[in-house]
N, C-alpha and C positions, 0 to 999 in steps of 0.2 A: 440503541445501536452499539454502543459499548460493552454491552452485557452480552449481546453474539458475537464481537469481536472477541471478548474475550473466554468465550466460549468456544468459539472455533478454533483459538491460537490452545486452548487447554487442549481440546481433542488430538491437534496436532502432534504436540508435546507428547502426550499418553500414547499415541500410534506412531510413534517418532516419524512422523514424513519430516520427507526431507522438503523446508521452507524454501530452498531456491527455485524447487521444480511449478511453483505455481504463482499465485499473488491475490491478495484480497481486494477484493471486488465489496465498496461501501454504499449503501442506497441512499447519501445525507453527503453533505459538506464532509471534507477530509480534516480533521483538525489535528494539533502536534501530536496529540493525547493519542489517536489513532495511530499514526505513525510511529512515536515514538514505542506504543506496543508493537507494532509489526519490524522496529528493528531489533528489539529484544528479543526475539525469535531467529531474526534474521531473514527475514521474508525481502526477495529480492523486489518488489512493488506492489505499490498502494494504487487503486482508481477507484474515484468516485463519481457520483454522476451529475456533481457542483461543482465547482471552485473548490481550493483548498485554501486556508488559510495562510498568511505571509508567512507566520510562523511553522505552519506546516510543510512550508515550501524551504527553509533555510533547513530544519530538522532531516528534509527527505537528502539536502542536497551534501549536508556531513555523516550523514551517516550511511551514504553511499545506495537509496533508493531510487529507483523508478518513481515519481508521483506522476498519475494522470489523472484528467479533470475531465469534465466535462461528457463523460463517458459514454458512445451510444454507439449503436451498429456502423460500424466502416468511419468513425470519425471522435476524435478527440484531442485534448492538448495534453501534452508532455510537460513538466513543469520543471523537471531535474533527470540525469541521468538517463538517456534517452539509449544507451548501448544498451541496457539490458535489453531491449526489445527487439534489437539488431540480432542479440544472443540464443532469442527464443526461438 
């Protein structure tokens, strides 16, 4: 799962989109490692379709992310920074 993350975050880079307009979607637990790839981008949030990590959850909360957990049709939790979604 890290070798598509970082595979997706390259694509993006090389097609320069713009990381606020979307957010990565994880099929595994959300861990910092994750995260803290998606703020190095700048990616305005992470959801995965686990839990995410305490660590993942302090990481998301300083560096000014979205994390969502628990991820499925019409229902999930917010773990940090919950405007962005007010924003989208």
């Amino acid at each position: 799962r890290h070798n598509a993350l970082d595979k997706l975050l390259g694509f993006m880079a090389r097609q320069e989109t713009d990381p606020q307009q979307g957010f990565v979607l994880i099929s595994s637990r959300a861990s910092y490692e994750m995260v803290a790839k998606a703020a190095m981008l700048g990616i305005g949030a992470v959801a995965a379709v686990s839990a995410p990590t305490a660590l993942a959850v302090r990481l998301a909360e300083q560096a000014g992310i979205t994390l969502i957990g628990f991820a499925k049709p019409q229902q999930f939790t917010v773990y940090s920074h919950r405007n962005w979604l007010e924003a989208v």
